[in-house]
Backbone as CSV, one residue per row, in Angstrom:
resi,resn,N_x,N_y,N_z,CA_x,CA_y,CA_z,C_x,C_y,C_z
1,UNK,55.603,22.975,108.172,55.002,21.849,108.888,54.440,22.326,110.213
2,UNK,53.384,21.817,110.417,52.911,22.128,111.979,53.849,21.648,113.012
3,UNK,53.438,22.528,114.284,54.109,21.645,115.097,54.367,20.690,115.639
4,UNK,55.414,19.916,115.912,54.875,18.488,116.120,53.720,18.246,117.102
5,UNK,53.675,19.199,118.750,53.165,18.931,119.634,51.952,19.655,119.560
6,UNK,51.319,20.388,118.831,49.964,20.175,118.430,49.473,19.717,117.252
7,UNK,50.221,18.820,116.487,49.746,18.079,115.194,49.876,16.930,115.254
8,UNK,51.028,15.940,115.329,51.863,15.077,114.473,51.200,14.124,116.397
9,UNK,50.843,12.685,115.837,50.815,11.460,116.411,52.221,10.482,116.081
10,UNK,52.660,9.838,116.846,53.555,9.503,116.610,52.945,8.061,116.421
11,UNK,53.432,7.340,114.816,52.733,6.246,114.331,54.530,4.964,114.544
12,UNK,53.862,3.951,115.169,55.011,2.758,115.205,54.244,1.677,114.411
13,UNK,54.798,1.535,113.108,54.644,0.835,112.047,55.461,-0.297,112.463
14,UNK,54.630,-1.571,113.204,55.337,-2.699,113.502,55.417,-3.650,112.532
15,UNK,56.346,-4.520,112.198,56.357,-5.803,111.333,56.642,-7.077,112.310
16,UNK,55.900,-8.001,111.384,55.642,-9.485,112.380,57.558,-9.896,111.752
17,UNK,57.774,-10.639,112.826,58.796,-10.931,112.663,59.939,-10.373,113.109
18,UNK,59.849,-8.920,113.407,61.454,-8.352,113.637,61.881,-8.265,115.025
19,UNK,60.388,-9.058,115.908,61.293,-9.190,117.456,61.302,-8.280,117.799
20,UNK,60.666,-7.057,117.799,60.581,-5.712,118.819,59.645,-5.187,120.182
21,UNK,59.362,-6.680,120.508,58.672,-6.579,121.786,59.671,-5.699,122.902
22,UNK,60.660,-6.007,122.786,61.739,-5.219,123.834,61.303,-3.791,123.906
23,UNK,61.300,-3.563,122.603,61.629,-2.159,122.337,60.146,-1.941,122.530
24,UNK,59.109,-2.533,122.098,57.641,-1.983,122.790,57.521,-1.498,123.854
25,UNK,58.047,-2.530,124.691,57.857,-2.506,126.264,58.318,-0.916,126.578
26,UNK,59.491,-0.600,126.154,60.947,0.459,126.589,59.963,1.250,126.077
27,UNK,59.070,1.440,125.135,58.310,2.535,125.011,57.422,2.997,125.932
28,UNK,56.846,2.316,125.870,55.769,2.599,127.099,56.468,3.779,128.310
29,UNK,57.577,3.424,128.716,58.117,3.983,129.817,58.298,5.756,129.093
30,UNK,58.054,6.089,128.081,57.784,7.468,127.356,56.628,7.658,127.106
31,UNK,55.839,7.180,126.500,54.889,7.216,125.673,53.432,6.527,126.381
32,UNK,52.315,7.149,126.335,50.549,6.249,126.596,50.781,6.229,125.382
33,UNK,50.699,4.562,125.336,50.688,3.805,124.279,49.086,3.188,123.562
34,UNK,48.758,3.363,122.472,47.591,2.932,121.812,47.986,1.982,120.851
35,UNK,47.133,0.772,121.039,47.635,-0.064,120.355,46.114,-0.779,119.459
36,UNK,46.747,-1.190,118.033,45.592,-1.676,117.273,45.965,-2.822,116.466
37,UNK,45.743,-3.513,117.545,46.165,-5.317,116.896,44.711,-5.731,116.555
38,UNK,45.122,-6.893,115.311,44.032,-7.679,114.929,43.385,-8.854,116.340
39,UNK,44.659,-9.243,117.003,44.311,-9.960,117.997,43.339,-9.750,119.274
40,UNK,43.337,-8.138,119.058,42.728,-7.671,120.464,41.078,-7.874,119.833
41,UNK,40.852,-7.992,119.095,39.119,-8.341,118.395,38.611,-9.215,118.405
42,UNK,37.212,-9.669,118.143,36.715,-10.849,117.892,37.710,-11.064,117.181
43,UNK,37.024,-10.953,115.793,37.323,-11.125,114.520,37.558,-10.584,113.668
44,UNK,38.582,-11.067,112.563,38.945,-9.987,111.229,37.788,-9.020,111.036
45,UNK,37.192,-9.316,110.657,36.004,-8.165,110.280,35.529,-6.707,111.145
46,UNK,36.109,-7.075,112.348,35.407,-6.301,114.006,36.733,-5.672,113.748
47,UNK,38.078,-6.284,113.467,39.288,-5.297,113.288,38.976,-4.133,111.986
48,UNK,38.809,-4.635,110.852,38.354,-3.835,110.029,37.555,-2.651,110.078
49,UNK,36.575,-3.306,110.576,35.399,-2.115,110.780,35.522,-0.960,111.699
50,UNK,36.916,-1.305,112.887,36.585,-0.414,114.202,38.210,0.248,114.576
51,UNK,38.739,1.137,113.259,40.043,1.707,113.789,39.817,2.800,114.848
52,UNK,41.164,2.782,115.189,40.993,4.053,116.339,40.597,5.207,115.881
53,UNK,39.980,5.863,116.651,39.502,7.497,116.205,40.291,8.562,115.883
54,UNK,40.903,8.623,114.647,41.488,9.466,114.417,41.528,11.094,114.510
55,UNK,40.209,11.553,114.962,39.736,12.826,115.460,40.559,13.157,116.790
56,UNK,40.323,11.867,117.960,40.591,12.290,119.544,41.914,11.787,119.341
57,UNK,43.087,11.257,118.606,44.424,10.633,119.339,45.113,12.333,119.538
58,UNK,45.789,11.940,120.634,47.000,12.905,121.200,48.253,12.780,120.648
59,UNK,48.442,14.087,120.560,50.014,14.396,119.856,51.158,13.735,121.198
60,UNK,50.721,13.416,122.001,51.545,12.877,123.332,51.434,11.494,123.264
61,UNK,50.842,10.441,122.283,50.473,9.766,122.555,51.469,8.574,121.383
62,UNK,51.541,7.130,121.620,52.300,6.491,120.563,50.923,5.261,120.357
63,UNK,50.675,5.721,118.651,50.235,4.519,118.233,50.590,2.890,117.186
64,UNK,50.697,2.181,118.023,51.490,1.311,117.367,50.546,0.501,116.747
65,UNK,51.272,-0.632,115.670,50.183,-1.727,114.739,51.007,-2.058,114.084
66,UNK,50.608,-3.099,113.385,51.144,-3.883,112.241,50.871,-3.745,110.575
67,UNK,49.291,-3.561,111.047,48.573,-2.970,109.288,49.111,-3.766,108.352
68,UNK,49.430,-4.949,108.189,49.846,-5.682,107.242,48.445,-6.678,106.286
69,UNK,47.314,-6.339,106.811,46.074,-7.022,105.973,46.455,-6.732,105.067
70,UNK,45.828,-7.559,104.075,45.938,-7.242,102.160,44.401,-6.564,102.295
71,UNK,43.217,-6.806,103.044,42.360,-6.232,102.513,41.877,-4.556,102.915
72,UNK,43.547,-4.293,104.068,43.025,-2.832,104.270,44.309,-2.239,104.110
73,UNK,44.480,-1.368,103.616,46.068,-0.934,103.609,45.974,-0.315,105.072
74,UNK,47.317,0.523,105.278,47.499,1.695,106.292,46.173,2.924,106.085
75,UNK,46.584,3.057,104.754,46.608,4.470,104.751,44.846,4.741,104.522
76,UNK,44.215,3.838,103.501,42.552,3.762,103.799,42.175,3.409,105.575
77,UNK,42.556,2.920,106.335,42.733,2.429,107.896,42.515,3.726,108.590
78,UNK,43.889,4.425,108.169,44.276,5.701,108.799,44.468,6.792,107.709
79,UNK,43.943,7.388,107.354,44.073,8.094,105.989,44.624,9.868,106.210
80,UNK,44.227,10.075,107.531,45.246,11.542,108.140,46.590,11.202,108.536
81,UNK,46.674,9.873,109.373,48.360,9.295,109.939,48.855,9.108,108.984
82,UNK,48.318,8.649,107.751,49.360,8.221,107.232,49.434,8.367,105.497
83,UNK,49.061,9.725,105.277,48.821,10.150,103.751,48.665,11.974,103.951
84,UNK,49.169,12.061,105.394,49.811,13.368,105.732,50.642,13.590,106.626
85,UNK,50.642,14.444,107.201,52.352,15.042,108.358,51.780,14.938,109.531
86,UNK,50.323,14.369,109.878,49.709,14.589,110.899,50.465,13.238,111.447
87,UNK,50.608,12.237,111.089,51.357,10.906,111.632,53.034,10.908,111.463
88,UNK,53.814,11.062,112.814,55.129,10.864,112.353,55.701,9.602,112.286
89,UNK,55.548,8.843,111.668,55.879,7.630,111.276,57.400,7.096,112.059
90,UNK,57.038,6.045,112.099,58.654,5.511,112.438,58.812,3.853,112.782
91,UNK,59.938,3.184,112.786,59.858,1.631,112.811,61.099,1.085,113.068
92,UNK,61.129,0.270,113.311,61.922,-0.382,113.485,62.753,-2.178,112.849
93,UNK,63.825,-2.380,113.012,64.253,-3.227,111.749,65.501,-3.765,112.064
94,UNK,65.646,-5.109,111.880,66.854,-5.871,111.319,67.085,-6.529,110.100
95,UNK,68.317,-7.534,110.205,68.542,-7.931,109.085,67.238,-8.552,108.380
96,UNK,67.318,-8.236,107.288,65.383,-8.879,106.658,65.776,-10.481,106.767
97,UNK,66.985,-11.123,106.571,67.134,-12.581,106.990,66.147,-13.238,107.733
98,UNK,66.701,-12.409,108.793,66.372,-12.465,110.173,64.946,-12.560,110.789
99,UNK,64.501,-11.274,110.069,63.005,-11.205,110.261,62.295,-12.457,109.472
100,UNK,62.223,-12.535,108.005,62.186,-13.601,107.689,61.755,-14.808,108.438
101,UNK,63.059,-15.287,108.716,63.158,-16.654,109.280,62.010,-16.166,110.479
102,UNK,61.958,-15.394,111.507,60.755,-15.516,112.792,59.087,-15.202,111.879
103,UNK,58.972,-14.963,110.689,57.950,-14.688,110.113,57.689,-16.047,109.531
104,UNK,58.647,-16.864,108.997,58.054,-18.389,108.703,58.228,-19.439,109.720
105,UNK,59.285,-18.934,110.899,58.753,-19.755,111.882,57.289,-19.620,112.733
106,UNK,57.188,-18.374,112.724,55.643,-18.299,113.401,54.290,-18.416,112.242
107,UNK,54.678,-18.757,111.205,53.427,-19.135,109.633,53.849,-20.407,110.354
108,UNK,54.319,-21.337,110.306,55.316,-22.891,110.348,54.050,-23.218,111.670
109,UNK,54.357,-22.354,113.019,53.872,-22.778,113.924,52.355,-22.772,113.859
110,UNK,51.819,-21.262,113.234,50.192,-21.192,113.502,49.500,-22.291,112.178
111,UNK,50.124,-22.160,111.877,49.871,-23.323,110.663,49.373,-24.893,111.090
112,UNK,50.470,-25.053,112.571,50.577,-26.526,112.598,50.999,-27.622,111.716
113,UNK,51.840,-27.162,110.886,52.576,-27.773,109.860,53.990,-27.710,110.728
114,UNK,54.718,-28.403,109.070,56.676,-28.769,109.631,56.962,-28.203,108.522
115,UNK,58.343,-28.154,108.360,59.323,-27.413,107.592,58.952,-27.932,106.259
116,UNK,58.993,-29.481,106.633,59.171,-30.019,104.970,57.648,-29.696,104.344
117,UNK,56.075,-29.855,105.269,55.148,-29.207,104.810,55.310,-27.833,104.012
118,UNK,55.997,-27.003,104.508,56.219,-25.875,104.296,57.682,-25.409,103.472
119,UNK,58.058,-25.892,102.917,59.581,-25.942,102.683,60.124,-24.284,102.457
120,UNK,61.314,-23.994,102.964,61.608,-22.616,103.405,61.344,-21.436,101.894
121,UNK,62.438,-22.486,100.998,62.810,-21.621,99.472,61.659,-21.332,98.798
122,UNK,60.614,-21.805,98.473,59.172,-21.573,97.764,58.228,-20.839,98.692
123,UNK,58.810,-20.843,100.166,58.013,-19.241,101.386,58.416,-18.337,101.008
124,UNK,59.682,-18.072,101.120,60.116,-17.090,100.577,59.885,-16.572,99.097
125,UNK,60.282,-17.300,98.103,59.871,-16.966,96.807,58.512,-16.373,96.853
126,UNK,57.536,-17.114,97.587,55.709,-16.626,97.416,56.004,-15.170,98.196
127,UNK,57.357,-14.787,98.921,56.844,-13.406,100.045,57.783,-12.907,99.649
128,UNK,58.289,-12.515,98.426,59.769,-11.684,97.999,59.743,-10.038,98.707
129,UNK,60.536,-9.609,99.213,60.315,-8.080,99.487,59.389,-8.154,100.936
130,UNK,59.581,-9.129,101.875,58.622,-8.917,103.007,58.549,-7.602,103.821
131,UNK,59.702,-7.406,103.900,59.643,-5.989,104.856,59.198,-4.746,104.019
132,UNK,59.683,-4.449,102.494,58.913,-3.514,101.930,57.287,-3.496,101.569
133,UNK,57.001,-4.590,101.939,55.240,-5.099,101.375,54.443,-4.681,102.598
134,UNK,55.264,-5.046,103.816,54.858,-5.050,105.330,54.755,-3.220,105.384
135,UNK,55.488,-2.781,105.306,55.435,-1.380,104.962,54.673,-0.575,104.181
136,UNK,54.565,-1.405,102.932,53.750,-0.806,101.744,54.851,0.403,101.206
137,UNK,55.818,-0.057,101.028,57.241,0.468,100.519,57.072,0.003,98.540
138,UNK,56.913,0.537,97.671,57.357,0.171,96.738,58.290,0.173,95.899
139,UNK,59.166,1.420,96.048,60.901,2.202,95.850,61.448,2.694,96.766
140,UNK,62.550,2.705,96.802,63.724,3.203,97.947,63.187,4.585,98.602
141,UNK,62.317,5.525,97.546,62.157,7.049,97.743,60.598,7.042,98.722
142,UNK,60.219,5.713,98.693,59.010,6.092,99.722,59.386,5.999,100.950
143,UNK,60.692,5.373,101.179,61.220,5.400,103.236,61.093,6.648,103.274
144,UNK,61.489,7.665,102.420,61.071,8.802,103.185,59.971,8.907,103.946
145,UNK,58.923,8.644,104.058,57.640,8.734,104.667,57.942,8.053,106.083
146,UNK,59.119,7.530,106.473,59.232,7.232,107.859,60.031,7.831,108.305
147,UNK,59.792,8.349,109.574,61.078,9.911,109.977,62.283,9.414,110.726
148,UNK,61.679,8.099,110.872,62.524,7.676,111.639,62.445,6.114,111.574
149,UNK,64.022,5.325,111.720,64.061,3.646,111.552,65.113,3.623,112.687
150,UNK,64.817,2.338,113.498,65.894,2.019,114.674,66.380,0.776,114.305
151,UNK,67.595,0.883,115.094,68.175,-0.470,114.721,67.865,-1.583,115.783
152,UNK,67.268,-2.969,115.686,66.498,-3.691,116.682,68.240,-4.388,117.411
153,UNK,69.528,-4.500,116.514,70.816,-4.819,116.957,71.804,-4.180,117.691
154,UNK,70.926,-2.662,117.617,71.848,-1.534,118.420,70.395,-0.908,119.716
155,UNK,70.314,-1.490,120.159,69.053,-0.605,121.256,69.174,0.585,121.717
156,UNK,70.072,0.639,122.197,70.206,1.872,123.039,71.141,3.113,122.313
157,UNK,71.270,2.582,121.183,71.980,4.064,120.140,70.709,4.241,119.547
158,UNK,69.825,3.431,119.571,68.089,3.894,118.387,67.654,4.270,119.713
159,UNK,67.313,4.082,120.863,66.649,4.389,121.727,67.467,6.061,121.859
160,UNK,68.512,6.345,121.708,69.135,8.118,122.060,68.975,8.696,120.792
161,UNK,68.920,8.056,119.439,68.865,9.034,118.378,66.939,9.253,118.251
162,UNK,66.186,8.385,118.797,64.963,8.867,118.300,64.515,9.907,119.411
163,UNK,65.527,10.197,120.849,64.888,10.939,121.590,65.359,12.144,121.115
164,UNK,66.482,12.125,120.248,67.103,13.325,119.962,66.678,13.951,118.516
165,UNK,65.527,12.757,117.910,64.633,13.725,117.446,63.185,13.984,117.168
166,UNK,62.936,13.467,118.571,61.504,14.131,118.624,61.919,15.452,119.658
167,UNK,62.910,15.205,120.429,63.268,16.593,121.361,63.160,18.048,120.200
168,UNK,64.045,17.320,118.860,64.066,18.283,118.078,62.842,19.057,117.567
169,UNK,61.609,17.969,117.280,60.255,18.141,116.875,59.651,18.791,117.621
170,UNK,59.709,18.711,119.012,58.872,19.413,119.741,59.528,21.040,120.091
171,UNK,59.417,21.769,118.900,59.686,23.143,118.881,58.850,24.072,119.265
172,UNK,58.429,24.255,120.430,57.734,25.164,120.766,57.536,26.141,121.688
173,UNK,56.367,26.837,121.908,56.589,27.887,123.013,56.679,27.374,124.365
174,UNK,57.208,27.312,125.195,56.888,27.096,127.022,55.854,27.288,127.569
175,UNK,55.192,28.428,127.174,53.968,28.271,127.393,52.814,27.417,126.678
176,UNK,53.322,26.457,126.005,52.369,25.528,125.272,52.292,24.385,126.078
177,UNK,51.225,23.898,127.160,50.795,22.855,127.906,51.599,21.651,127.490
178,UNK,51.237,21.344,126.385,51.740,20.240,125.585,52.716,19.937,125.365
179,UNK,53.449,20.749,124.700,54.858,20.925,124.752,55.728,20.583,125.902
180,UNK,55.365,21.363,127.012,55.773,21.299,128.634,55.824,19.595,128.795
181,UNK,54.484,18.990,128.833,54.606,17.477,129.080,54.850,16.702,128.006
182,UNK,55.468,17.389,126.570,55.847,16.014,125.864,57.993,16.470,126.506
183,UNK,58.075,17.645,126.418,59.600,17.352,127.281,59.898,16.580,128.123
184,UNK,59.239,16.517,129.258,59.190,16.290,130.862,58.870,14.640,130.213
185,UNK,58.416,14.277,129.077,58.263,12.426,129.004,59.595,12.107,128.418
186,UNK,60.268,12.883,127.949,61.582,12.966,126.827,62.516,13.020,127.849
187,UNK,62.429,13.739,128.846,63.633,14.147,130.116,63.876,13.191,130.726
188,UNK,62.678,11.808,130.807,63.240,10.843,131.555,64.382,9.382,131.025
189,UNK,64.842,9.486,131.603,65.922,8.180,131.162,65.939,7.305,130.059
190,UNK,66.735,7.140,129.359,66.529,6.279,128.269,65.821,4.900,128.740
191,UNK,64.404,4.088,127.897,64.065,2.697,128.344,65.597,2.208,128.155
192,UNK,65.638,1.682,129.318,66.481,-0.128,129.144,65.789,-0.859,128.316
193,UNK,66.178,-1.757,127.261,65.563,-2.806,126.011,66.261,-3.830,126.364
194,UNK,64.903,-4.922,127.016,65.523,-6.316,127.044,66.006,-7.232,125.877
195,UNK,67.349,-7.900,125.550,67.595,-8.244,124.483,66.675,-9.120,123.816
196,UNK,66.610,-9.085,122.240,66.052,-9.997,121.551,66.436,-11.543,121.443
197,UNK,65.698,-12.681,121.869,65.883,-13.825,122.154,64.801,-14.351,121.361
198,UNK,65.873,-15.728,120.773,64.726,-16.544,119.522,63.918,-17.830,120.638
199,UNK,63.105,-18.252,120.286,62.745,-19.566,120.844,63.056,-20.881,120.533
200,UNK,63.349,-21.901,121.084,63.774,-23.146,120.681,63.312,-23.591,119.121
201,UNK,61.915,-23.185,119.016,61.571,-23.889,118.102,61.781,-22.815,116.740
202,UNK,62.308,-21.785,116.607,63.006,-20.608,115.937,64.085,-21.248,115.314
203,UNK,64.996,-21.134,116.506,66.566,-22.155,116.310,66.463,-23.028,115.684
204,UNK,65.371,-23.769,116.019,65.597,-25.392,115.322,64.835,-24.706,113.790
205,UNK,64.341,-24.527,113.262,63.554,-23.554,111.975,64.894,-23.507,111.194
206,UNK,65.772,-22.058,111.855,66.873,-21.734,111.149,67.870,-22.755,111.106
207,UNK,68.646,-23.715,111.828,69.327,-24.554,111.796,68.841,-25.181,110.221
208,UNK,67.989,-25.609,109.792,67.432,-26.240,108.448,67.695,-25.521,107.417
209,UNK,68.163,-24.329,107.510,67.816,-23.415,106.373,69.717,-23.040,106.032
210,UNK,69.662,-24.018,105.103,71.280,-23.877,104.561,71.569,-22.839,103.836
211,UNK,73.225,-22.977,103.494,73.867,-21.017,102.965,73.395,-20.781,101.591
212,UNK,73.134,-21.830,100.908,72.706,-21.362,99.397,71.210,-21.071,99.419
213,UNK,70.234,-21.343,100.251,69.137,-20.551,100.666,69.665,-19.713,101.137
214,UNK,70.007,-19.618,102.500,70.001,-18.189,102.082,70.600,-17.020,101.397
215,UNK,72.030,-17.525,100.299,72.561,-16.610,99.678,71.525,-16.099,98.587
216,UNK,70.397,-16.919,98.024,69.725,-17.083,96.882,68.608,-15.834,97.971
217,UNK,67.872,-16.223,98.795,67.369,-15.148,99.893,67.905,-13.609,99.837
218,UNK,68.686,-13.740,100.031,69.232,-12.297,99.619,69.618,-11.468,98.591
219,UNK,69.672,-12.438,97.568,69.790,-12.358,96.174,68.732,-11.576,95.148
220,UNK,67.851,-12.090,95.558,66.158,-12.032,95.008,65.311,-11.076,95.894
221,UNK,65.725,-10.926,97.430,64.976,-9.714,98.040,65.629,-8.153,98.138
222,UNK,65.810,-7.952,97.084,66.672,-6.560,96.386,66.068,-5.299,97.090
223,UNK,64.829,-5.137,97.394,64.257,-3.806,98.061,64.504,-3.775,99.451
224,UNK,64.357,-5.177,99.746,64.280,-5.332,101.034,65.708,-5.107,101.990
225,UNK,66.667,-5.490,100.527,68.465,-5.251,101.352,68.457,-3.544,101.285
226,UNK,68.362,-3.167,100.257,68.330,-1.427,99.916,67.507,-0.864,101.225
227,UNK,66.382,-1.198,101.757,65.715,-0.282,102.723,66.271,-0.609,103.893
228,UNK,67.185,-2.215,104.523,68.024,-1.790,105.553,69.617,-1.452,105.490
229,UNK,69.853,-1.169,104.272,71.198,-0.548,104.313,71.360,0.844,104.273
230,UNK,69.980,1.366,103.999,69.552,2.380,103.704,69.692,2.870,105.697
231,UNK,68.877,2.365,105.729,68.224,2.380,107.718,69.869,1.970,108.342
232,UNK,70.697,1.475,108.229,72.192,1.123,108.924,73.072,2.502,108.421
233,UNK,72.361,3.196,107.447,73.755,4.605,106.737,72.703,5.632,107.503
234,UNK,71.492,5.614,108.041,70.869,6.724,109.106,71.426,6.866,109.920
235,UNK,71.150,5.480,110.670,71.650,4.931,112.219,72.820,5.261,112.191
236,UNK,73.948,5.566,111.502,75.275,5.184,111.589,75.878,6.433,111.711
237,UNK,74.938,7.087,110.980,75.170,8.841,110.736,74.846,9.381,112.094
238,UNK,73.450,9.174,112.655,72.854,9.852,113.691,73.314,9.615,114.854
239,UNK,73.578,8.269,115.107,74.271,7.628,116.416,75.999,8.381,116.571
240,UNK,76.744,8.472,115.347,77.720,8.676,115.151,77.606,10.132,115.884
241,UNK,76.928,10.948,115.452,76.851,13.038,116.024,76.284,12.653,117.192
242,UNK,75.959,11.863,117.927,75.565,11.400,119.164,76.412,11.060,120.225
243,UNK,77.842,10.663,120.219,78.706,10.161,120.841,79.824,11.723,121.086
């Protein structure tokens, strides 16, 4: 593999729903952050047409997104980040419940509809597997392609295991410019991550959503439990040789 610090971009594969603004923010304080939201555009189409330049991004640099269109995947989008080693992938994640519920409370809200418009059990049924779809995950063996998953419930054990391995990634000579300043961004202090907080109208969402929804919820999203139990036996491992 090349080296990380003259190859590899570091890609943050965001999902709507999992509440990782905290952990955005806490990035920044490492990372010049590039970001490619649909929101920052006119319009769908102006997002489509105008990804970042995959020629000029910096190996020093973090690019984050969501990439969840149906009409563009990741990997046609970004087709070096993310269908080679040139992108080191990585993301972040909670309980898929969880995410869930802030993914149909914010459909619920932009919608301008109510619950009963929208009724929870037939959202879900239409979005089985949200977090593996959001990913473009189709079996357990494609997480490999992310080098890295944090836990959005543990901050500051995902915030020390991912510094402890890109420190690892950046294997190189001292005399490599690059190298020099991706340490010296790594040397500084772990971000502080402000906790994740739902909004009133979140609470009131989940309050509606009784235990046999969601036992039946968890029942039926089978990939989606496997890829964070999968991501809790990383975390658990890595955080654990960390202490």
């Amino acid at each position: 593999m090349k080296r990380f610090c003259d190859e590899q971009v570091i890609v943050f594969h965001r999902i709507v729903g999992a509440n990782d603004d905290g952990i955005m923010a806490a990035l920044h304080a490492w990372f010049p952050v590039l970001t490619d939201y649909e929101y920052e555009c006119g319009s769908l189409e102006e997002f489509l047409a105008h990804p970042l330049d995959e020629d000029v991004l910096s190996p020093l640099c973090l690019v984050a997104g969501f990439w969840n269109r149906p009409e563009q995947s990741p990997q046609e989008r970004y087709p070096r980040l993310f269908s080679s080693e040139a992108g080191w992938r990585m993301t972040f994640l909670r309980d898929p419940f969880d995410v869930f519920v802030s993914f149909y409370a914010a459909h619920i809200r932009a919608s301008r509809m109510t619950s009963e418009e929208i009724p929870f059990q037939p959202f879900f049924l239409s979005n089985l597997n949200y977090i593996a779809r959001s990913l473009r995950i189709e079996t357990l063996g494609d997480l490999e392609a992310y080098k890295f998953i944090g836990i959005l419930t543990d901050p500051k054990a995902s915030a020390a295991r991912l510094r402890c391995r890109l420190e690892a990634l950046a294997d190189g000579s001292d005399d490599n410019p690059d190298f020099r300043r991706m340490t010296q961004q790594l040397g500084k202090p772990i971000p502080s991550v402000a906790p994740m907080s739902m909004s009133d109208w979140e609470c009131e969402v989940r309050r509606e959503i009784c235990a046999a929804q969601r036992e039946e919820f968890e029942r039926v999203n089978e990939l989606d439990y496997a890829i964070w139990n999968e991501a809790l036996v990383r975390h658990d491992a890595e955080a654990s040789a960390l202490r």
